[in-house]
C-alpha positions, 0 to 999 in steps of 0.5 A, a space after each residue: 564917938 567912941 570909948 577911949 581905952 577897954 571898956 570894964 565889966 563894972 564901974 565905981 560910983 563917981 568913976 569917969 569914962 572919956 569918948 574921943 571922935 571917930 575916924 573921919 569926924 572932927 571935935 567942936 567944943 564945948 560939949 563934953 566927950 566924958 562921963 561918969 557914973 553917979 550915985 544913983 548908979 546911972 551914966 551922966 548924959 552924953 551924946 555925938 554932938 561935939 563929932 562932925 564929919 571932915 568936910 570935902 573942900 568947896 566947890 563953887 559953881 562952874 562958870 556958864 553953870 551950876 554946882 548943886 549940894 544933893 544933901 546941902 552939905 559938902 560933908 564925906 558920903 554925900 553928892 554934888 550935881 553939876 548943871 550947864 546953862 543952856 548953850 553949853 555941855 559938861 566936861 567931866 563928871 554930873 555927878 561927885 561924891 565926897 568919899 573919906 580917905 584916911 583922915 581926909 575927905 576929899 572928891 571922887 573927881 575933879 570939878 567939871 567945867 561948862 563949854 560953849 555947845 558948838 557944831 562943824 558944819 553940816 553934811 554936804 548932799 549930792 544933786 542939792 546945798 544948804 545955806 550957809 555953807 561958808 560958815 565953819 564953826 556952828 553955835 548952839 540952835 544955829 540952822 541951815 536949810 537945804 534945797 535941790 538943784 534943778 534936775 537935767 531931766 523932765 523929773 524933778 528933785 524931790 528933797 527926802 527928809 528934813 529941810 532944816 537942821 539946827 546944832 542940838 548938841 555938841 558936835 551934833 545936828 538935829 537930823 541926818 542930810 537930807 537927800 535930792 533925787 527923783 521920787 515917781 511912785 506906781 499910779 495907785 489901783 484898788 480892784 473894786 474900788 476907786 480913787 477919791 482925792 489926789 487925782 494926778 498923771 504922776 505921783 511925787 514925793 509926799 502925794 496923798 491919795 485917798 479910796 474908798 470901796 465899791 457897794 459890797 467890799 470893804 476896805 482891808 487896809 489904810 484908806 490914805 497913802 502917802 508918795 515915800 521916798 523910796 517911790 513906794 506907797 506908805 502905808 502900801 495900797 489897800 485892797 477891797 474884798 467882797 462882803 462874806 454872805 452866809 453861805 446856805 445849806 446845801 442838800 445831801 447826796 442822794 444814796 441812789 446811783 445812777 445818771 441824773 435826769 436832764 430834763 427840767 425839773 418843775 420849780 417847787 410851789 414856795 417860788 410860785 407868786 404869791 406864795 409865802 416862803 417858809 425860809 422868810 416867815 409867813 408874812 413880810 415886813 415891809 409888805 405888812 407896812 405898805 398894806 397898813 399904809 394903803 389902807 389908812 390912805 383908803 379909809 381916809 379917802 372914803 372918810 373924806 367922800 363920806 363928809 363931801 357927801 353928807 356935806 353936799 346933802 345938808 346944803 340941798 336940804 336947807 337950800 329948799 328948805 329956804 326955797 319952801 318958806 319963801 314961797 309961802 310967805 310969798 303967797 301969803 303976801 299976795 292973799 293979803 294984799 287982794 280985795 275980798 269979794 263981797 257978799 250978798 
């Protein structure tokens, strides 16, 4: 609201002041648009609540969609969204606005309306058709796949790109054409490497091959390409370079000119048999494991002898041992059994 008339620099008590609603608001009785100054030297209470904003006109929702309030009013400085179901599109503008103009409020545009998604028909390609190709008019999602004709040669047609196109939107398909023409890519060779699936005497379109490197190169790029379209591998061939090794030190140049001598030189002692190798420590790893190993399996073997041995001597001693007691009671049986001579 605002004040009807100039405001004063001081009011009597019981005196009355009148409100009336701004531009663009409209008056809803019964509340008040006055008040007055009491006695105790206050204002009478008093608020916008009889003002409200001029509405724009209805807007109902269009057929095959949707007209949504952004603010759940149709009040001016507010938005309406329209929406299609699925299947149609929008003609006009998503979104409007309520704008004041004058006293009136009325819409930034004309309401949108909701039309059938449809497609012509789709591309025609050389060396190749689609089905459905008596059809004029396509629907929403509609679809037609396409496919080669036989080639006059020995090499085949190979279909480059989408086999099936389908309306996605108004006047216009999923995909570009697809095209048929004949697809040979190079036969794959990776020096110091090898091939390890998709063997063949010619490559067409889409074939996948696979590599791998031979001991002591590494692969540097994809292990897998594909046959493309333009009959060039994708990613292209990968290749296998050696392993770097660490490169060793070499000697200083000798300050001494002159020639050098021809004549064999004796080969120093460290590669001699035998002898350690300063560069490898003084011991060996993998030799310290096979003497630990050889001499387990020695002392094992003399651990075994050793049982068999004393074994074998138990078994001689207690084997006499019974011999002995046999013989005497054998002896001592034949004494007792004999006669005593008599006596004079």
């Amino acid at each position: 609201m605002e004040l009807v008339g100039v405001p004063k620099p001081y009011y009597e008590v019981g005196e009355e002041v009148t409100y009336r609603c701004k531009k663009g608001y409209f008056y809803v009785p019964p509340l008040a648009t006055y008040t007055f100054c009491e006695k105790n030297h206050s204002w009478f209470p008093v608020s916008d609540q009889p003002c409200f904003r001029n509405a724009c006109p209805y807007v109902k929702d269009p057929e095959n969609g949707q007209a949504l309030l952004a603010n759940g009013t149709f009040a001016w400085g507010y938005q309406l969204h329209y929406s299609c179901n699925t299947g149609y599109y929008l003609i006009g503008e998503a979104v409007v606005h309520c704008e004041l103009k004058g006293e009136e409020a009325v819409w930034s545009a004309k309401p949108a309306i909701c039309a059938r998604i449809l497609c012509p028909p789709p591309p025609k390609i050389e060396n190749g058709k689609h089905t459905f190709s008596d059809v004029e008019v396509f629907h929403y999602l509609e679809a037609v796949t396409y496919s080669c004709d036989p080639a006059p040669g020995p090499e085949e047609y190979s279909l480059v790109g989408e086999r099936t196109l389908y309306c996605a939107s108004h006047q216009k398909w999923s995909s570009d054409a697809p095209e048929c023409k004949v697809v040979r890519c190079p036969f794959p060779v990776v020096a110091n490497g090898k091939q390890i699936s998709g063997f063949g005497k010619t490559f067409s379109y889409k074939a996948t091959v696979m590599f791998e490197c031979n001991k002591g190169f590494y692969l540097n790029g994809s292990d897998t390409i594909i046959c493309g379209g333009n009959s060039t591998w994708e990613p292209s061939i990968p290749t296998c370079p050696k392993v770097s090794t660490p490169s060793t030190a070499k000697p200083l140049n000798s300050s001494v000119s002159g020639p050098k001598p021809t004549h064999p030189t004796k080969p120093p002692v460290s590669n001699y048999p035998g002898y350690p190798n300063p560069r490898e420590g003084l011991f060996d790893l993998d030799d310290l494991d096979a003497w630990v190993i050889a001499l387990i399996v020695v002392t094992a073997l003399l651990a075994v002898a050793v049982i068999v041995v004393g074994l074998y001597k138990f078994l001689q001693r207690r084997k006499k041992g019974k011999g002995e007691v046999r013989a005497e009671y054998t002896s001592y049986q034949h004494k007792s059994t004999t006669p005593a001579e008599p006596t004079n």
